[in-house]
TIRO-2110 file (N, C-alpha, C; in Angstrom, 1 decimal):
// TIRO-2110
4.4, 2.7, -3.4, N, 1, A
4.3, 3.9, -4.2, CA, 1, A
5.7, 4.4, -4.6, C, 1, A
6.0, 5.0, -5.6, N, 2, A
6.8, 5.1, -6.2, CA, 2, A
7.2, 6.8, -6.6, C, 2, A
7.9, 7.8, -6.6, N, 3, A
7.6, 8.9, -6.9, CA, 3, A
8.8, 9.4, -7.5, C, 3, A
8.8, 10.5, -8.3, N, 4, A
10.3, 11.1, -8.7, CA, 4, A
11.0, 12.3, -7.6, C, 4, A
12.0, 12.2, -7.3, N, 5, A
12.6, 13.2, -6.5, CA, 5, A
14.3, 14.0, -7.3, C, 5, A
13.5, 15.1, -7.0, N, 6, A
14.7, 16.2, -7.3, CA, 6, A
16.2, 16.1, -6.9, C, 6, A
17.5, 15.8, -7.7, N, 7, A
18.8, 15.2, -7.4, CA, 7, A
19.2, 16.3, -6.1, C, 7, A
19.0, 17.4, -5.7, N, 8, A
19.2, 18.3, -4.7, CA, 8, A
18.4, 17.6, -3.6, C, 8, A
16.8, 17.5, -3.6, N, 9, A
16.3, 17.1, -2.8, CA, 9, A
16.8, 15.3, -2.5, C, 9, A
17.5, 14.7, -3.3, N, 10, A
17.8, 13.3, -2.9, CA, 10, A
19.1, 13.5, -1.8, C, 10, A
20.0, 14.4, -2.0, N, 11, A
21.1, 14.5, -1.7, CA, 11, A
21.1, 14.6, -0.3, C, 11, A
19.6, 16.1, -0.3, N, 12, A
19.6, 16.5, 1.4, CA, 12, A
18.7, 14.8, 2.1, C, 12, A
18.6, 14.5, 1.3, N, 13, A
18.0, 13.0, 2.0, CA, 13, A
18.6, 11.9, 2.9, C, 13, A
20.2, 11.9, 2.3, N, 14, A
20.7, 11.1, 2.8, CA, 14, A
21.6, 12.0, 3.6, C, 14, A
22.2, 11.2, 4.8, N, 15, A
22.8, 11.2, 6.3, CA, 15, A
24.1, 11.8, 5.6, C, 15, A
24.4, 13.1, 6.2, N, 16, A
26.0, 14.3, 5.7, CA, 16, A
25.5, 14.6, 4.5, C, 16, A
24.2, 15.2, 3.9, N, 17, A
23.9, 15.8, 2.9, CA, 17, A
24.9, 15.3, 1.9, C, 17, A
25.2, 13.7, 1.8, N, 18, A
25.4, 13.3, 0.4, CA, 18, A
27.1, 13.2, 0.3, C, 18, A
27.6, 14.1, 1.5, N, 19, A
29.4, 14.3, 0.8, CA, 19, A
30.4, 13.3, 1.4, C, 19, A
30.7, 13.1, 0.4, N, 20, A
31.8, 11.5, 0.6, CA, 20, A
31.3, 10.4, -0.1, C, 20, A
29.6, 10.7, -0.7, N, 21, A
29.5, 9.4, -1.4, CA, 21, A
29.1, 9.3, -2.6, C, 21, A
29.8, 9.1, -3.6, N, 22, A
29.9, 9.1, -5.1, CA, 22, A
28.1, 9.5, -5.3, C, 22, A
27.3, 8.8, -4.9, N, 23, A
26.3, 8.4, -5.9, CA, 23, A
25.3, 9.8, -5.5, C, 23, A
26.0, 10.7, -4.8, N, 24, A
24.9, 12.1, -4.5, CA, 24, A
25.7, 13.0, -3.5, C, 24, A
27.1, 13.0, -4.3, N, 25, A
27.6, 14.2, -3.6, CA, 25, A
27.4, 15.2, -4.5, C, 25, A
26.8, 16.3, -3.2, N, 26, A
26.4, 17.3, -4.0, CA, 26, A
27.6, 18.4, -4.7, C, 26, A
28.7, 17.8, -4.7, N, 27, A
29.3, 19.0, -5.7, CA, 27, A
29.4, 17.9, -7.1, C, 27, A
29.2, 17.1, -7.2, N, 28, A
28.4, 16.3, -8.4, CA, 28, A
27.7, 15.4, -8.5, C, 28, A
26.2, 16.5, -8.6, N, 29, A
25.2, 15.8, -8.9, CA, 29, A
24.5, 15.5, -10.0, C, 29, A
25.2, 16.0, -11.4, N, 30, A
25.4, 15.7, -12.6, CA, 30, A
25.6, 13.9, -12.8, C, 30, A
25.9, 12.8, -11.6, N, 31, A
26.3, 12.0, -11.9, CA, 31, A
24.9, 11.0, -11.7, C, 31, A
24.2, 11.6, -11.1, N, 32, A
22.4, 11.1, -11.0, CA, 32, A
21.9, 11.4, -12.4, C, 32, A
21.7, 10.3, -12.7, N, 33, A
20.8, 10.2, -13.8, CA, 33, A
19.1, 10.5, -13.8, C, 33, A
18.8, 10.2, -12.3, N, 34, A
17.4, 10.0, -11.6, CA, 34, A
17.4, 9.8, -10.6, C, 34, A
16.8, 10.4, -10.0, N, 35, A
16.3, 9.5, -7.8, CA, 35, A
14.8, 9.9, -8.0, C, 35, A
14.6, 8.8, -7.1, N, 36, A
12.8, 8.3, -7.0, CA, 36, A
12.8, 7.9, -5.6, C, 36, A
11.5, 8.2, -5.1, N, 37, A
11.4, 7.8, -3.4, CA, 37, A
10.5, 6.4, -3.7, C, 37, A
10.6, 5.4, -2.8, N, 38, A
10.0, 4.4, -3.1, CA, 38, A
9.5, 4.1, -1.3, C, 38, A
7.9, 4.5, -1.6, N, 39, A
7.6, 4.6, 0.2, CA, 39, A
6.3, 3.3, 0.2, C, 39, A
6.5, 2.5, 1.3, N, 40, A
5.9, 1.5, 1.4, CA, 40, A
5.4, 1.4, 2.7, C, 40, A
3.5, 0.8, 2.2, N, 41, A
3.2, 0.3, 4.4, CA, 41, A
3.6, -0.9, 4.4, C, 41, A
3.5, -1.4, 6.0, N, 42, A
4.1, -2.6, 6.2, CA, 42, A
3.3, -3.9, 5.4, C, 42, A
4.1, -4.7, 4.5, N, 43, A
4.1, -5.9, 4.0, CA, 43, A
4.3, -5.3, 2.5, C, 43, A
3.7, -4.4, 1.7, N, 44, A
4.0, -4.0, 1.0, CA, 44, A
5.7, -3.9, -0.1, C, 44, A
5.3, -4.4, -1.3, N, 45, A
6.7, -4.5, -2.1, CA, 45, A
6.9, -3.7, -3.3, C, 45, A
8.0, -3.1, -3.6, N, 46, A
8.1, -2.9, -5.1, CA, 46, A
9.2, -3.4, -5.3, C, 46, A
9.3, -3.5, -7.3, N, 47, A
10.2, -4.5, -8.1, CA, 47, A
10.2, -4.2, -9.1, C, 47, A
11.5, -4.3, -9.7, N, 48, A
11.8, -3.3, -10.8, CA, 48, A
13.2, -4.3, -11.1, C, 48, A
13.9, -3.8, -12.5, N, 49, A
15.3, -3.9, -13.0, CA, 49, A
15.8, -3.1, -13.5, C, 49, A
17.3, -3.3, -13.3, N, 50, A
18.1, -2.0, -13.3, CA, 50, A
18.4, -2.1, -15.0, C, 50, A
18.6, -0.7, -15.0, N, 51, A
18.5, -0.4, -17.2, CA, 51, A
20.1, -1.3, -17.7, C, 51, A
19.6, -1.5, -18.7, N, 52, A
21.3, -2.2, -19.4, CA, 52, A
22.5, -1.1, -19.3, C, 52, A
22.2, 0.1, -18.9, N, 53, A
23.5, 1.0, -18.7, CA, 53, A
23.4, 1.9, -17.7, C, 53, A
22.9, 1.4, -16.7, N, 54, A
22.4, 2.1, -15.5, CA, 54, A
22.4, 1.1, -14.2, C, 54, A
23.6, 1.7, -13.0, N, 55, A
22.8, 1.0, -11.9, CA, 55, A
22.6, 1.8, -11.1, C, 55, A
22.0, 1.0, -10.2, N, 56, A
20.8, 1.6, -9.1, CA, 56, A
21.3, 1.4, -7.9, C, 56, A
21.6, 3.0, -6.8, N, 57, A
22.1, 2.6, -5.9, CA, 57, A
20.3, 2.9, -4.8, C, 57, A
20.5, 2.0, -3.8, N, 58, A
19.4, 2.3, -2.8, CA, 58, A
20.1, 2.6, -1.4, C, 58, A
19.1, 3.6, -1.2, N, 59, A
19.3, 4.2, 0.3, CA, 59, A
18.0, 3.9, 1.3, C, 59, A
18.4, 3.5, 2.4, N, 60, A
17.1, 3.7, 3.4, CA, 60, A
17.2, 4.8, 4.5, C, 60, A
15.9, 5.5, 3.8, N, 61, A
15.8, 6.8, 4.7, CA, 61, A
15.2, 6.6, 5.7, C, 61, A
14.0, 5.5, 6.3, N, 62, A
13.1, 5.4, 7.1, CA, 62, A
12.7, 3.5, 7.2, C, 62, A
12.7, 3.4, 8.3, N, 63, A
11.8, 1.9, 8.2, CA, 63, A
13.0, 0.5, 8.2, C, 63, A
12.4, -0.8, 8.2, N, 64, A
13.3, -1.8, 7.8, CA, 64, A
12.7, -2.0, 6.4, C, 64, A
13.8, -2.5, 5.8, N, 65, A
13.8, -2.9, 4.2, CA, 65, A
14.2, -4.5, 4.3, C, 65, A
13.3, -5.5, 3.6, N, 66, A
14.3, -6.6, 2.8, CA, 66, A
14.2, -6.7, 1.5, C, 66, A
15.8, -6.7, 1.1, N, 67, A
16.2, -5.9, -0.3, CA, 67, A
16.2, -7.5, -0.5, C, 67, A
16.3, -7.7, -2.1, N, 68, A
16.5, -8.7, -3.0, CA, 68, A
16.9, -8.4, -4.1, C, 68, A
18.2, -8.7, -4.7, N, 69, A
19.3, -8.2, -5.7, CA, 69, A
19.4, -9.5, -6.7, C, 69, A
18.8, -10.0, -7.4, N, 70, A
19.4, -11.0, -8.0, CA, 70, A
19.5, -12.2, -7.3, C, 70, A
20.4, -12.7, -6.8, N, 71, A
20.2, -13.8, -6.0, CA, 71, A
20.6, -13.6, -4.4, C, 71, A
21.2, -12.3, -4.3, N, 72, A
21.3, -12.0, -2.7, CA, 72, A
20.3, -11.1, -2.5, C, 72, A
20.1, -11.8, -1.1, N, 73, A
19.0, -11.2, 0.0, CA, 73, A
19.6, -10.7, 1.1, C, 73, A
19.2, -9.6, 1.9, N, 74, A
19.2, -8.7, 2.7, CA, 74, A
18.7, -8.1, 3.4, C, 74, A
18.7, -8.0, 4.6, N, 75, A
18.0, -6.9, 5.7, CA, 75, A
18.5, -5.5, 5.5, C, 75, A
17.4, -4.5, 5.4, N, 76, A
18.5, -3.4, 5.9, CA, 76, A
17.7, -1.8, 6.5, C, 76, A
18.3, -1.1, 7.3, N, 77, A
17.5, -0.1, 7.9, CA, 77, A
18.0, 1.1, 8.1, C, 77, A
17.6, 2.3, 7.5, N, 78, A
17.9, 3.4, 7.8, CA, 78, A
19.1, 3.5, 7.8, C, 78, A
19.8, 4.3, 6.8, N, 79, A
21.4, 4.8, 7.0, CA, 79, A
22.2, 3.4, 6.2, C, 79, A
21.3, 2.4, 5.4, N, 80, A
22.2, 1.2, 4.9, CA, 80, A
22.1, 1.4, 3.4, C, 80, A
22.8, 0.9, 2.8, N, 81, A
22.7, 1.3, 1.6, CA, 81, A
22.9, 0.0, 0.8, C, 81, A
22.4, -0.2, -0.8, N, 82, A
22.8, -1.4, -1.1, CA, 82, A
22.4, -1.1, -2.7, C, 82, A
22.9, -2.2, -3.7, N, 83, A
23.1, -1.7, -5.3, CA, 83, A
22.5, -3.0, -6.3, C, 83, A
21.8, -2.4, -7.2, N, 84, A
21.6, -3.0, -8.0, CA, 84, A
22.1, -2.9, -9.3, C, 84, A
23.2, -3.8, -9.7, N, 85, A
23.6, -3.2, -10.7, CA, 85, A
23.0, -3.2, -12.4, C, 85, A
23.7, -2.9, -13.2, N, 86, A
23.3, -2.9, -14.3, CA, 86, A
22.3, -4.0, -14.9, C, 86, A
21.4, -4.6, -15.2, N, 87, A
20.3, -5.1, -15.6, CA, 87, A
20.0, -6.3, -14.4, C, 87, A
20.2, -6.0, -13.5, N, 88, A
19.8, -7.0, -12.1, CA, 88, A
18.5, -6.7, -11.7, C, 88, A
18.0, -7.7, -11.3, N, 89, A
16.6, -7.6, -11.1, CA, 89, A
16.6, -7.3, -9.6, C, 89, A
15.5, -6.1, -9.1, N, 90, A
15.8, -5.9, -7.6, CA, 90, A
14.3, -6.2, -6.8, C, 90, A
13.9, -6.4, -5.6, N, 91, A
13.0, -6.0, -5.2, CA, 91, A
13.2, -5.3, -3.6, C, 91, A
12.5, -4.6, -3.0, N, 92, A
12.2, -4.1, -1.8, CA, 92, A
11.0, -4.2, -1.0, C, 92, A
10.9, -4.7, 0.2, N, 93, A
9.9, -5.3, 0.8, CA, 93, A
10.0, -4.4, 2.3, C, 93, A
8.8, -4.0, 2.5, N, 94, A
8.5, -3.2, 4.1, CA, 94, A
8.9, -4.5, 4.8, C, 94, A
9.9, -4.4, 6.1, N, 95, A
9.6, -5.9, 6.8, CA, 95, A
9.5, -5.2, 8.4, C, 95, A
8.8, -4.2, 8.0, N, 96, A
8.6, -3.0, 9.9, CA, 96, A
7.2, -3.1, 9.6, C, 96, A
6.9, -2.8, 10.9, N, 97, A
5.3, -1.9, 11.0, CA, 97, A
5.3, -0.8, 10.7, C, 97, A
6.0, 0.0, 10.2, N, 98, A
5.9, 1.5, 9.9, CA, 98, A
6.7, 2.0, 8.7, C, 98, A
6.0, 3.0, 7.9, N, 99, A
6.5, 3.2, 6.5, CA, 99, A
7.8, 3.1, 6.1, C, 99, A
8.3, 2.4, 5.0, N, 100, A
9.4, 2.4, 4.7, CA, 100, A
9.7, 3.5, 3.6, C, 100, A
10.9, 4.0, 4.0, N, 101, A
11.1, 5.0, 2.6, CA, 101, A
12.2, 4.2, 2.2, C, 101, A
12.6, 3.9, 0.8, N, 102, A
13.9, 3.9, 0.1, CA, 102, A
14.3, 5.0, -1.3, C, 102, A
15.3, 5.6, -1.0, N, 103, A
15.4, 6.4, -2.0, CA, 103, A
16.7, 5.9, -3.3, C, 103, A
15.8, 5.8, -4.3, N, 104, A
16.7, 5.0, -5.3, CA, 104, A
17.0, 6.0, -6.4, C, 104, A
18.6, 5.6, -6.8, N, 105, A
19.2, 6.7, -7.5, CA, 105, A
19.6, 5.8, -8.8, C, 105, A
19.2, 6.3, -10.0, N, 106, A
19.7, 5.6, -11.2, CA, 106, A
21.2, 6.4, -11.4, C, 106, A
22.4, 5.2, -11.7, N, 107, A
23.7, 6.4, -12.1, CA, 107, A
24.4, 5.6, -13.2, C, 107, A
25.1, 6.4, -14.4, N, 108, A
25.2, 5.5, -14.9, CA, 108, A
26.2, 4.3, -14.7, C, 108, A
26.3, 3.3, -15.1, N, 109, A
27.1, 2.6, -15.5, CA, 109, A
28.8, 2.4, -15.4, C, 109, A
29.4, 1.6, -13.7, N, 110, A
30.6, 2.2, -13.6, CA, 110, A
31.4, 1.2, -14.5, C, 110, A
32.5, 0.7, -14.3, N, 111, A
33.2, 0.0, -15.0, CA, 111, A
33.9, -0.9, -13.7, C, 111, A
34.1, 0.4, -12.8, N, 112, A
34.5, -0.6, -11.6, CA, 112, A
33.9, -1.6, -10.6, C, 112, A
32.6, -1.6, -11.3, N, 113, A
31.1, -2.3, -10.9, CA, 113, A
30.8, -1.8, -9.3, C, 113, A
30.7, -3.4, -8.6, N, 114, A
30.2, -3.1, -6.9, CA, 114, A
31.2, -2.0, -6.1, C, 114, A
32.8, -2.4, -6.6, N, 115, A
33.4, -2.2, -5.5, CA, 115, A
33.8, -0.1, -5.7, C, 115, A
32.8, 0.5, -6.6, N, 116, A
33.0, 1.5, -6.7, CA, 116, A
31.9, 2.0, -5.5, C, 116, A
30.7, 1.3, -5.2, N, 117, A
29.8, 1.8, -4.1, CA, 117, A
30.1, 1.0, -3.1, C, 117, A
29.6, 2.4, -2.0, N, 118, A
29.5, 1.9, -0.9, CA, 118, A
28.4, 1.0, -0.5, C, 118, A
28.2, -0.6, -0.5, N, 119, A
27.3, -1.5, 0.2, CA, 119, A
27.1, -1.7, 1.3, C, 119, A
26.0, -1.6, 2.2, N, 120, A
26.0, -1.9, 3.5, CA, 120, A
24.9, -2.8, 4.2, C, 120, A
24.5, -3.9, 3.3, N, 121, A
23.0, -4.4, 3.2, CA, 121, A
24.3, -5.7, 3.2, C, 121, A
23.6, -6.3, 4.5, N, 122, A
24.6, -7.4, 4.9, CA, 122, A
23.2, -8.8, 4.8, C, 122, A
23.6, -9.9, 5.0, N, 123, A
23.0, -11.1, 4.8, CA, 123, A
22.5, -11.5, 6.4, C, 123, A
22.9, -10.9, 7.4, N, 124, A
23.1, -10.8, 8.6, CA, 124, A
21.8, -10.1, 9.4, C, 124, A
21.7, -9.1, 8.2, N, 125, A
20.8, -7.7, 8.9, CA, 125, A
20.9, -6.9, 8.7, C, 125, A
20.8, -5.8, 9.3, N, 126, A
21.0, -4.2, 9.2, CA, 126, A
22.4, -4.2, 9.5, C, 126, A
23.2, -3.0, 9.3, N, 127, A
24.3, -3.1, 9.7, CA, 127, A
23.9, -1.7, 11.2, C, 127, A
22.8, -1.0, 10.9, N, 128, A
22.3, -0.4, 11.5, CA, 128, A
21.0, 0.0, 11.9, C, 128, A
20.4, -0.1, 13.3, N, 129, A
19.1, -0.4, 13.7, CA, 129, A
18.5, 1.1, 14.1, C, 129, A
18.4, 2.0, 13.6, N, 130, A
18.0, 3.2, 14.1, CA, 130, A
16.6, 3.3, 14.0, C, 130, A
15.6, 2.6, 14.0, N, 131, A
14.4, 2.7, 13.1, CA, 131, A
13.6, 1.3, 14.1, C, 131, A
12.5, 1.7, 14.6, N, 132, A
11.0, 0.8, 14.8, CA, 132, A
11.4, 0.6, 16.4, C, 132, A
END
């Protein structure tokens, strides 16, 4: 399931209410174009592509995630973060027993592409296990 969420309400979503990281710090939150919660039971997937002038940064608020970006794959949990950029095909997969939240923020279009976000969705795993 898929839902829209309020750029204030996305902000207080993520770990330090958002400050220090471009894509929802709340003294600019004019830079969200959209955030949507994307909550899933276990086995459950959603899939989607990022707009031709928009990318999509993902947060995990809750659960394990295996994220799929185009041709990289990923574990990731709670507090990891990971990007889809401009017209990349993404998908997100519950891979816990227990609901997965990811909260995904449309922004527009950097120039400095990946290395403007923080990624933390490693090939390895979580970079962090707080969750199940």
């Amino acid at each position: 399931m898929r839902y829209r969420v309020e750029t204030q309400e996305a902000a207080a979503l993520v770990e330090g209410g958002g400050m220090g990281w471009p894509a929802v710090d709340t003294a600019r939150p004019g830079e969200v174009i959209s955030a949507w919660m994307i909550a899933l039971r276990a086995g459950d997937m959603e899939s989607g592509r990022a707009g031709a002038d928009v990318d999509c940064l993902f947060y995990v608020v809750s659960g394990l995630a295996r994220a799929v970006v185009g041709a990289r794959e990923c574990a990731a949990a709670a507090g990891d973060r990971f990007v889809a950029l401009a017209d990349e095909a993404f998908s997100v997969s519950n891979a816990g027993s227990s609901e997965l939240r990811v909260l995904e923020m449309q922004l527009p279009r950097r120039s400095a592409r990946l290395q403007g976000y923080a990624d933390t969705c490693g090939d390895a795993g979580p970079t962090r296990r707080n969750e199940e």
